[in-house]
VEXVO-275507 format. One record per residue (C-alpha): residue number from 1; residue in three letters; x, y, z. Coordinates in steps of 0.05 Angstrom, whole numbers. Layout:
<recs>
{rec NUM, ALA, {X, Y, Z}} ...
</recs>
This chain:
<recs>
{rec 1, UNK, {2498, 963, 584}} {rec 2, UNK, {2425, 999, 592}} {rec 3, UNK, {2374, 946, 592}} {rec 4, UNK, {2317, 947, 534}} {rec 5, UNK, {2258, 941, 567}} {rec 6, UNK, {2210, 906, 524}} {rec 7, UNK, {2144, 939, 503}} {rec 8, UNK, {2072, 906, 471}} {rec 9, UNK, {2060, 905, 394}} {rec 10, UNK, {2009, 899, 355}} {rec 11, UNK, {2030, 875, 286}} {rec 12, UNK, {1978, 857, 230}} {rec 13, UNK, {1937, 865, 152}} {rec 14, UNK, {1867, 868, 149}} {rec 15, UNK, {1820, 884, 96}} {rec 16, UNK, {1832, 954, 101}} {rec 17, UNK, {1902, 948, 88}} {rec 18, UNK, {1907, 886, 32}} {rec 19, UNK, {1868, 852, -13}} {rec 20, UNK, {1845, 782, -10}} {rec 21, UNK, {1902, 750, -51}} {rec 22, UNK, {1955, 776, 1}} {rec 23, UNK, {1913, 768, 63}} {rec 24, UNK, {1910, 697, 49}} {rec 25, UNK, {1988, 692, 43}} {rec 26, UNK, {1988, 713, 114}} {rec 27, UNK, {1932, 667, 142}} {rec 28, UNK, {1950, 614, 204}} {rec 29, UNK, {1919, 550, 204}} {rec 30, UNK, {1873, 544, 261}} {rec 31, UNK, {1900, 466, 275}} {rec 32, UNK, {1974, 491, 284}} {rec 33, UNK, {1972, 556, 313}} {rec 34, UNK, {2003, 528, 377}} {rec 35, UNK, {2062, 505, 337}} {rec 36, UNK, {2069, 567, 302}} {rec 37, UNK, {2065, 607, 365}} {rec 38, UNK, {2127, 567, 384}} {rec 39, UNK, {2163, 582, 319}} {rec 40, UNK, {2148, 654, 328}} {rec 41, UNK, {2191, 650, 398}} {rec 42, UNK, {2246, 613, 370}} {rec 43, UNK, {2248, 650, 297}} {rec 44, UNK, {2227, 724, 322}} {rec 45, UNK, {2249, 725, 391}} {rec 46, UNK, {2193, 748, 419}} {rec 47, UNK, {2179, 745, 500}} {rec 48, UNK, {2096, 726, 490}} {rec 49, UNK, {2055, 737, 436}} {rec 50, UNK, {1987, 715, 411}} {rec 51, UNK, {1959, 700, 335}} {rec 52, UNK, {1892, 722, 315}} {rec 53, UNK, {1880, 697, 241}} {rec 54, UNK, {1806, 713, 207}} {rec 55, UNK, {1772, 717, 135}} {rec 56, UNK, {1785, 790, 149}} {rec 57, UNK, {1849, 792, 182}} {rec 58, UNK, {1922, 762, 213}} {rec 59, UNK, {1940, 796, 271}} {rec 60, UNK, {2008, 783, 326}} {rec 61, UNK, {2010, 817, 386}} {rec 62, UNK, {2067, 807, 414}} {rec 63, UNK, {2119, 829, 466}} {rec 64, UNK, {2193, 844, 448}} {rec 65, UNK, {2253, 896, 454}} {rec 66, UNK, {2235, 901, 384}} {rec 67, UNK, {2191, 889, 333}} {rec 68, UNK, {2233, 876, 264}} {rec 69, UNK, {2245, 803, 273}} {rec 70, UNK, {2176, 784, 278}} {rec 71, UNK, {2163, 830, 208}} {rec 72, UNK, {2224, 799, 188}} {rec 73, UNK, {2202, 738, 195}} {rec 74, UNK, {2120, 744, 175}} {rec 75, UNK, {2155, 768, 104}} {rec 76, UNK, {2189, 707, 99}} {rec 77, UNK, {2123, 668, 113}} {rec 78, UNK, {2085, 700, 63}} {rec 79, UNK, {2147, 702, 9}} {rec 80, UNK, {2126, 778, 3}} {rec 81, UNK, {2188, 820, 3}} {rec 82, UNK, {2187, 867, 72}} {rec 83, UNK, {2176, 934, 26}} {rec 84, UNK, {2106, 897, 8}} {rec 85, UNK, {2095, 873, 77}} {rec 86, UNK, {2102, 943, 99}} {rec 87, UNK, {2053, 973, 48}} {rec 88, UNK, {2004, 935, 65}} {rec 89, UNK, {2011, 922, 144}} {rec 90, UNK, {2003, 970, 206}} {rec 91, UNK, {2055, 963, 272}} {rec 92, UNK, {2028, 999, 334}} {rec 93, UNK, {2055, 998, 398}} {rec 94, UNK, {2039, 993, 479}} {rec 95, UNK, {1981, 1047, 483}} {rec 96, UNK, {1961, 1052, 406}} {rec 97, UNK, {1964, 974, 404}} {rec 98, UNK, {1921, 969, 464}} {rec 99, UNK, {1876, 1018, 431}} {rec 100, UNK, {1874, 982, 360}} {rec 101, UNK, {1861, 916, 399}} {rec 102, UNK, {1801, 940, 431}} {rec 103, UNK, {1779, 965, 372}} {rec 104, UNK, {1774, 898, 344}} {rec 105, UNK, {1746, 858, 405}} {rec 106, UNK, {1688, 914, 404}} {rec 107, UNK, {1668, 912, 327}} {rec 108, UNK, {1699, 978, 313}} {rec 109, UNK, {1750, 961, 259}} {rec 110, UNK, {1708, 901, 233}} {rec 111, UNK, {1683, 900, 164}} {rec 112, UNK, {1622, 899, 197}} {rec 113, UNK, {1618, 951, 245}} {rec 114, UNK, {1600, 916, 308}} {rec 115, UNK, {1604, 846, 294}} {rec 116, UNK, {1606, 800, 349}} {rec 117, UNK, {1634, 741, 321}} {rec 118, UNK, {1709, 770, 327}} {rec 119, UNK, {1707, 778, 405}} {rec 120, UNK, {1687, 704, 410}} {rec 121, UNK, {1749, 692, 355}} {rec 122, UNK, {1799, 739, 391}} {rec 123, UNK, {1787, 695, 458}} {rec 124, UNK, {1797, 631, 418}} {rec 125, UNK, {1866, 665, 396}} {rec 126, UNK, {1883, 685, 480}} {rec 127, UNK, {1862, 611, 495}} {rec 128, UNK, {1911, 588, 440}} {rec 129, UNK, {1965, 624, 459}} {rec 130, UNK, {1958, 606, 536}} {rec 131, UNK, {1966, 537, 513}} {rec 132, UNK, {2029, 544, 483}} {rec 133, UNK, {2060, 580, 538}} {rec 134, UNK, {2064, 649, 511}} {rec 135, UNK, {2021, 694, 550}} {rec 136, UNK, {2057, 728, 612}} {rec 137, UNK, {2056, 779, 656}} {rec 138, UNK, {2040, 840, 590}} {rec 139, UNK, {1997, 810, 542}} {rec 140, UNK, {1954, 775, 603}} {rec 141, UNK, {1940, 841, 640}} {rec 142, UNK, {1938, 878, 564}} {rec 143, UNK, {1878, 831, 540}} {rec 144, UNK, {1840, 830, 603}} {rec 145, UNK, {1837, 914, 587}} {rec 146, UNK, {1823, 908, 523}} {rec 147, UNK, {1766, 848, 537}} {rec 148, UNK, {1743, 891, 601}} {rec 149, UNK, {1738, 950, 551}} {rec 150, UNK, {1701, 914, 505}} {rec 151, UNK, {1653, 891, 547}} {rec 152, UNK, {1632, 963, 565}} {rec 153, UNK, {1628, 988, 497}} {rec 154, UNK, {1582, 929, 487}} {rec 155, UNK, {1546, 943, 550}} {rec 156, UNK, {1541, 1019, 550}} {rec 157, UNK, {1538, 1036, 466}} {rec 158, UNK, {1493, 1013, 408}} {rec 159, UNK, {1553, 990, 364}} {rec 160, UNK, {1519, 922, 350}} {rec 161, UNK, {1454, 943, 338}} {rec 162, UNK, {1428, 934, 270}} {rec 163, UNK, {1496, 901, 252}} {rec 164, UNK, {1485, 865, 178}} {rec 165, UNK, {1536, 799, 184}} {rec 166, UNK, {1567, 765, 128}} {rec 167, UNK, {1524, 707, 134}} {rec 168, UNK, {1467, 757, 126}} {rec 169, UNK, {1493, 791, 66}} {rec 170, UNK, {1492, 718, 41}} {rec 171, UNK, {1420, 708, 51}} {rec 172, UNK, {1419, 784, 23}} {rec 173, UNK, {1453, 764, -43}} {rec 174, UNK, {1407, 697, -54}} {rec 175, UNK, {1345, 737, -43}} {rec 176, UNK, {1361, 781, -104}} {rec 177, UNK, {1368, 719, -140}} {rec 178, UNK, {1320, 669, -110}} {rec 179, UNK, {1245, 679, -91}} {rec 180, UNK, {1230, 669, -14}} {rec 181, UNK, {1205, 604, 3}} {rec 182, UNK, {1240, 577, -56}} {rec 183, UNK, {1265, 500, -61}} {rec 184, UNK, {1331, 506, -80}} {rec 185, UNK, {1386, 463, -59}} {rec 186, UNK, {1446, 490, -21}} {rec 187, UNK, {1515, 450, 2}} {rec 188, UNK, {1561, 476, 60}} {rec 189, UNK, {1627, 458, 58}} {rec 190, UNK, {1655, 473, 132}} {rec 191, UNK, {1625, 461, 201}} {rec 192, UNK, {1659, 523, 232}} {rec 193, UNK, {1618, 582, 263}} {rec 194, UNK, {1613, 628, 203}} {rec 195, UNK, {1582, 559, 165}} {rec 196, UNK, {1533, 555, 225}} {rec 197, UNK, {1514, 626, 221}} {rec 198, UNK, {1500, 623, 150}} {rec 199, UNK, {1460, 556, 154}} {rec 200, UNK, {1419, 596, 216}} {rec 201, UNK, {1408, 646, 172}} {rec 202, UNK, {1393, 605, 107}} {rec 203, UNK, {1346, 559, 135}} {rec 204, UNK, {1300, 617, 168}} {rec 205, UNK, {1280, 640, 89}} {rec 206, UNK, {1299, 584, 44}} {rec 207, UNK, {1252, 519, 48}} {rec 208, UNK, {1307, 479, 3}} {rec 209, UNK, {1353, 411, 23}} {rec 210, UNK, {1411, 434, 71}} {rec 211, UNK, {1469, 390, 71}} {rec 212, UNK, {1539, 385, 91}} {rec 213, UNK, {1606, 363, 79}} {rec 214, UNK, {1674, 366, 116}} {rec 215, UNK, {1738, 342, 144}} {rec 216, UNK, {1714, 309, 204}} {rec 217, UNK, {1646, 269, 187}} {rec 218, UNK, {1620, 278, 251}} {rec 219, UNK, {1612, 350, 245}} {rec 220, UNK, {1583, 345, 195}} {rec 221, UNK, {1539, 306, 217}} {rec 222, UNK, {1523, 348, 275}} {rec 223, UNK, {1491, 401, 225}} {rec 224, UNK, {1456, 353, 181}} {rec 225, UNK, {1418, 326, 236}} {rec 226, UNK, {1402, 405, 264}} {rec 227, UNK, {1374, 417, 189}} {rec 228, UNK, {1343, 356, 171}} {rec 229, UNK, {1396, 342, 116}} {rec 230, UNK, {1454, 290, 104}} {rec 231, UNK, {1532, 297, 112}} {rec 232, UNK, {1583, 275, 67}} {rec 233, UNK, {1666, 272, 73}} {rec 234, UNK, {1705, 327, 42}} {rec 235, UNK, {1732, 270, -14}} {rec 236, UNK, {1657, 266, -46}} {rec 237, UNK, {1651, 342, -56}} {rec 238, UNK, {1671, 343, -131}} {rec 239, UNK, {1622, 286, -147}} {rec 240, UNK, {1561, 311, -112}} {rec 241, UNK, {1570, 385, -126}} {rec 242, UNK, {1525, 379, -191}} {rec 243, UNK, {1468, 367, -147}} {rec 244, UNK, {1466, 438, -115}} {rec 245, UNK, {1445, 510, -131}} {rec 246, UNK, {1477, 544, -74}} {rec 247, UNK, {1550, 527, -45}} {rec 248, UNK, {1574, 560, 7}} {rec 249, UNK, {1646, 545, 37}} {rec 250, UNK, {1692, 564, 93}} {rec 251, UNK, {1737, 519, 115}} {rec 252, UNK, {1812, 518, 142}} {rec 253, UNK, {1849, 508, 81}} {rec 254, UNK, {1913, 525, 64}} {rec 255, UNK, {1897, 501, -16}} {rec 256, UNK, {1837, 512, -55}} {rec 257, UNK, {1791, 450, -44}} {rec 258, UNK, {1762, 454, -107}} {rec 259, UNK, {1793, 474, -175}} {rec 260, UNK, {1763, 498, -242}} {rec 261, UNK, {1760, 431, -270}} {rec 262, UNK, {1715, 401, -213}} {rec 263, UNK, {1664, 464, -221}} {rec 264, UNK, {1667, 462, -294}} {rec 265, UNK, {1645, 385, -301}} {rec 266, UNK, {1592, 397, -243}} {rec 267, UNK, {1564, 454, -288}} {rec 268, UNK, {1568, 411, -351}} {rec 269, UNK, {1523, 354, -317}} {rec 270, UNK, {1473, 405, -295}} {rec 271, UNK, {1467, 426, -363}} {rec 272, UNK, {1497, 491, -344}} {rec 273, UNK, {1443, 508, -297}} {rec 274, UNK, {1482, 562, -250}} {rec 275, UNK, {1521, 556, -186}} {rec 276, UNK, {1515, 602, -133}} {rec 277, UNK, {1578, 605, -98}} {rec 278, UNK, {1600, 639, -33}} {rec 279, UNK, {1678, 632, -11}} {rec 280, UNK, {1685, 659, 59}} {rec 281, UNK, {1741, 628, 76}} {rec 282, UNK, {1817, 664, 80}} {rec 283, UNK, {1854, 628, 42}} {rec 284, UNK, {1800, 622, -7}} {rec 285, UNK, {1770, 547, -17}} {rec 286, UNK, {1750, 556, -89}} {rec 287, UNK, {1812, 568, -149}} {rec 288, UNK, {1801, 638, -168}} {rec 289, UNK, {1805, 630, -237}} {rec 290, UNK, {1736, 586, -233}} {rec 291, UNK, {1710, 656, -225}} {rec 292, UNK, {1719, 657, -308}} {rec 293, UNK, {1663, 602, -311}} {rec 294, UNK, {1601, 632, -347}} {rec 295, UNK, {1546, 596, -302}} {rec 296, UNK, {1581, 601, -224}} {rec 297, UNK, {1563, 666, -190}} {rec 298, UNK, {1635, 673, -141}} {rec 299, UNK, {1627, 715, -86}} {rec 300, UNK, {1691, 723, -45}} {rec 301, UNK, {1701, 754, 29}} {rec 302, UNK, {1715, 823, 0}} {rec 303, UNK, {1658, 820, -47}} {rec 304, UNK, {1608, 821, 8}} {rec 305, UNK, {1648, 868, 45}} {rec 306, UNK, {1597, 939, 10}} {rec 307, UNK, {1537, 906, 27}} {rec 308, UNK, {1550, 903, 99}} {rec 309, UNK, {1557, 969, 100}} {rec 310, UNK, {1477, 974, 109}} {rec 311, UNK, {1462, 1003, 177}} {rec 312, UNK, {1523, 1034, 192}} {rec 313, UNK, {1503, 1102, 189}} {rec 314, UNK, {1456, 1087, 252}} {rec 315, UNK, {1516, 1060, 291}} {rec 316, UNK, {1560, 1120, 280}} {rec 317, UNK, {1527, 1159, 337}} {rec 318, UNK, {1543, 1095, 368}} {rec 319, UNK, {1622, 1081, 342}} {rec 320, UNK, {1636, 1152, 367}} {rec 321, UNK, {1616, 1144, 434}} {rec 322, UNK, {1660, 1075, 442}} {rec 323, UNK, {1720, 1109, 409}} {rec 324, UNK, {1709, 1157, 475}} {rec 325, UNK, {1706, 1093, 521}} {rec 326, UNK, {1767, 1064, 486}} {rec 327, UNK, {1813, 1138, 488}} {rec 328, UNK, {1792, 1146, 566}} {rec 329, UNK, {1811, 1069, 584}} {rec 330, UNK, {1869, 1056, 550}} {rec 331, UNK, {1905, 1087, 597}} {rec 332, UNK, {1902, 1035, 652}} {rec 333, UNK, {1947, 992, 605}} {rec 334, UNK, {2000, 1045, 598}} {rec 335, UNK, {1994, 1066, 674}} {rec 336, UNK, {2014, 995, 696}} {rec 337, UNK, {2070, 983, 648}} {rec 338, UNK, {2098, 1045, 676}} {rec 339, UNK, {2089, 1014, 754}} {rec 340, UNK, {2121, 953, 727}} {rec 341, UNK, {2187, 995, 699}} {rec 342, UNK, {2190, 1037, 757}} {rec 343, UNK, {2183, 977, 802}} {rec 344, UNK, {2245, 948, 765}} {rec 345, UNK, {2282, 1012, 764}} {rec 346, UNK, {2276, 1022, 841}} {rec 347, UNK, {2300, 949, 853}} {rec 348, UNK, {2355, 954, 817}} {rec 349, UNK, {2371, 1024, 846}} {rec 350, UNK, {2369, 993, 922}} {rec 351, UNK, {2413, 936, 886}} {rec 352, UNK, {2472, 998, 870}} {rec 353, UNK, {2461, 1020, 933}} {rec 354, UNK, {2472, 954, 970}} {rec 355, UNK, {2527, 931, 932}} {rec 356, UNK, {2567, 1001, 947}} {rec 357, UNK, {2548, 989, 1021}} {rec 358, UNK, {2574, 910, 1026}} {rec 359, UNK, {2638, 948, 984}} {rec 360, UNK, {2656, 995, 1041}} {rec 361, UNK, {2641, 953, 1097}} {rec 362, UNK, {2679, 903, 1072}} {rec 363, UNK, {2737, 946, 1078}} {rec 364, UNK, {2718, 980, 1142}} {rec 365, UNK, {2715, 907, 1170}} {rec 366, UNK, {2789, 898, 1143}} {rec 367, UNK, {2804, 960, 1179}} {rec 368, UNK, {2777, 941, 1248}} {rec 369, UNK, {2819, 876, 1251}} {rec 370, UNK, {2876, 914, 1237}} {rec 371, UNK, {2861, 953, 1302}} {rec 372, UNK, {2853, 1017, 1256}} {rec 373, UNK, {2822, 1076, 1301}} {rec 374, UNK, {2752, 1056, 1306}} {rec 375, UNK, {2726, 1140, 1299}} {rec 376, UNK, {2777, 1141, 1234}} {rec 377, UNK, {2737, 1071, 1210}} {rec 378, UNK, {2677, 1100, 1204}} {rec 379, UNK, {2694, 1170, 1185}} {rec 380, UNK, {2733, 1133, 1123}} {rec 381, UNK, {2674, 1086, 1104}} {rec 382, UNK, {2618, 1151, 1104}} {rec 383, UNK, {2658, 1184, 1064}} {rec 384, UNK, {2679, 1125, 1014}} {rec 385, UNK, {2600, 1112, 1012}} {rec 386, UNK, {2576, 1190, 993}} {rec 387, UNK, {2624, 1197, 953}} {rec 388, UNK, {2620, 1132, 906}} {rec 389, UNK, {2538, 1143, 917}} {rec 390, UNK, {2537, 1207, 885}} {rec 391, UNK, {2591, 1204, 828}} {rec 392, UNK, {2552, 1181, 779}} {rec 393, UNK, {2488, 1232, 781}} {rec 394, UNK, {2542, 1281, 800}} {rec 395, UNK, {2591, 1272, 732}} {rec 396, UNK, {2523, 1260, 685}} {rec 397, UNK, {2505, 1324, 709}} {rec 398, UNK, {2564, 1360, 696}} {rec 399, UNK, {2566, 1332, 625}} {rec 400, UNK, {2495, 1347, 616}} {rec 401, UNK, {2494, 1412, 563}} {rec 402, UNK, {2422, 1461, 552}} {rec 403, UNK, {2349, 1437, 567}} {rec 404, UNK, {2378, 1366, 585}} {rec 405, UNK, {2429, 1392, 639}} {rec 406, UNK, {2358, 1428, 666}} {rec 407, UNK, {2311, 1372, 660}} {rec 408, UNK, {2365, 1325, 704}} {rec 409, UNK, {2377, 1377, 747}} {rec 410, UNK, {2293, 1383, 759}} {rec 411, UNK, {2290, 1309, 769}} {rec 412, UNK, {2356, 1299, 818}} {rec 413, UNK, {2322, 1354, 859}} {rec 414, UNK, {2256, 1322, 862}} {rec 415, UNK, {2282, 1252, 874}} {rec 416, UNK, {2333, 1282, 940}} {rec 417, UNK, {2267, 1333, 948}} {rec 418, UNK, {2330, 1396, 958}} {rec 419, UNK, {2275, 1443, 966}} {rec 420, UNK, {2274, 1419, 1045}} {rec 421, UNK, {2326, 1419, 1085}} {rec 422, UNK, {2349, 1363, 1130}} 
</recs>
């Protein structure tokens, strides 16, 4: 039976390809991605793979003969039938994957074009998988390419330059609504680094109280004492909500951590003074349908998404030259999955080869202790030995029919090099 040699995939929605409300079906919590890693090995049988899960995107690269029981199985996980999975995924593979995944270390297929953030995220995601066992021998050498390429691009292009982040279309939004300088009070729920970017940014052009509130109360308390503010645990969050003009949230949910109910009696005790809201996190932290409320101003992930579209047109220049860097270097990928096949081919070519030998010696061995005719011996075993050695090439090409009887016939030449005599 021919052996299926496995090749690299690169599986994944972005927000491209879905909306929100299905990207956050798909999103892997950040605190069991080892585990699920494992699941994926046992569930999907795949050889190694590695999960990169964002506010913008779920991504597996993985290695396998094939790639429908990992889709099989990310349908399942998102209880999205595999027609919808399909319609709103992309599956590349081996070069194109390498290609795509460069694409994203560098900024190139980010929502904002050049964005650092996701290189820093997509090494997280390697880190993470090495920890559960799952990188070998492909997806190690195809992510120190695609990191190596993205270095250059980085290095040698302008992609990054002028690059408007989420957490600055944040700070963009509140300036349309808020003067600068202005006091007004703003809550982060989170301590991850999009909640630190956004604080960075926040607390260069807004002179208000900072303060914070997650999970882990240290944390949190990290950030309050960098912006002169206090930290509270997640639990208190519907109670001191009221007291803020600005929320901003991103956290590793898989539920909403605060429903309609909770927003609408924080807006009643402000005497419906407004809420500023901004939900950056995938799956989204705030119940949608608070959205409805008359007095909170939601802003979601994908909301942001057309006003960090500013400054792209002086990085196209820029995003064309990478794509050149990424078409010319993807190669290298490619090149040594092809040494790695041939290696294996040639191995187990020597392997026919030897086994016919210890076949025919055997029996020439036989022969000798019989006191058979030493001359006749060996006469018998180089016969036996080019004759069993070339059957096989010999009857494939006789079956051979057209441009495939030609193309075997090219390649048995070049391989026994006919052209020269002995």
């Amino acid at each position: 039976m021919e052996k299926k040699h496995s090749k690299v995939f690169a599986f994944g929605l972005n927000h491209q390809t879905a909306p929100i409300d299905v990207r956050e079906r798909f999103a892997f919590d950040a605190e069991s991605v080892v585990r699920e890693l494992s699941e994926l090995q046992v569930r999907a049988s795949v050889e190694e793979a590695l999960i990169l899960s964002t506010c913008n995107r779920t991504e597996i690269y993985f290695c396998a003969p094939h790639p429908d029981p990992l889709v099989s199985f990310i349908s399942e996980k998102g209880g999205i039938d595999r027609c919808s999975v399909d319609t709103y995924s992309y599956l590349y593979v081996d070069q194109k994957a390498l290609e795509h995944a460069t694409r994203v270390a560098s900024g190139l297929d980010s929502m904002v074009l050049g964005e650092t953030q996701i290189l820093g995220q997509l090494k997280d995601a390697h880190r993470n998988a090495r920890m559960a066992g799952l990188l070998g021998p492909n997806l190690n050498k195809f992510f120190d390419v695609t990191f190596s390429i993205a270095k250059e691009i980085r290095s040698k292009t302008a992609v990054g330059q002028s690059s408007v982040s989420l957490a600055g279309a944040t700070l963009k939004v509140l300036r349309t609504i808020f003067p600068e300088g202005s006091q007004q009070r703003v809550l982060f729920v989170g301590a991850g680094e999009m909640i630190r970017l956004c604080a960075q940014h926040l607390s260069n052009a807004f002179t208000g109280r900072m303060d914070f509130v997650n999970r882990s109360i240290d944390k949190a308390d990290y950030l309050a004492k960098k912006y002169s503010g206090r930290s509270f645990a997640l639990s208190l969050l519907p109670e001191i909500l009221r007291f803020y003009d600005v929320l901003v949230t991103c956290t590793g949910s898989q539920v909403p951590i605060l429903g309609k109910g909770a927003i609408e009696q924080a807006l009643r005790l402000r005497k419906h003074s407004p809420i500023v809201a901004f939900d950056l996190a995938v799956p989204r932290d705030v119940e949608q349908i608070a959205g409805e409320l008359d007095d909170l101003f939601l802003y979601s992930v994908d909301d942001l998404g057309a006003m960090v579209q500013q400054g792209v047109e002086s990085r196209e220049a820029a995003a064309t030259e990478a794509e050149q860097i990424v078409k010319g270097r993807s190669r290298e990928f490619v090149d040594w999955q092809s040494s790695r096949m041939s290696a294996d081919i040639v191995k187990t070519f020597r392997q026919f080869g030897g086994e016919l030998a210890q076949q025919e010696l055997r029996k020439a061995l036989e022969a000798l202790k019989r006191s058979d005719d030493p001359e006749e011996v060996l006469h018998s075993l180089t016969n036996a030995l080019t004759k069993k050695f070339l059957d096989r090439p010999s009857r494939a090409l006789n079956s051979a029919r057209g441009d495939d009887r030609k193309k075997l016939s090219d390649t048995i030449s070049k391989l026994f090099n006919l052209d020269d005599p002995i």
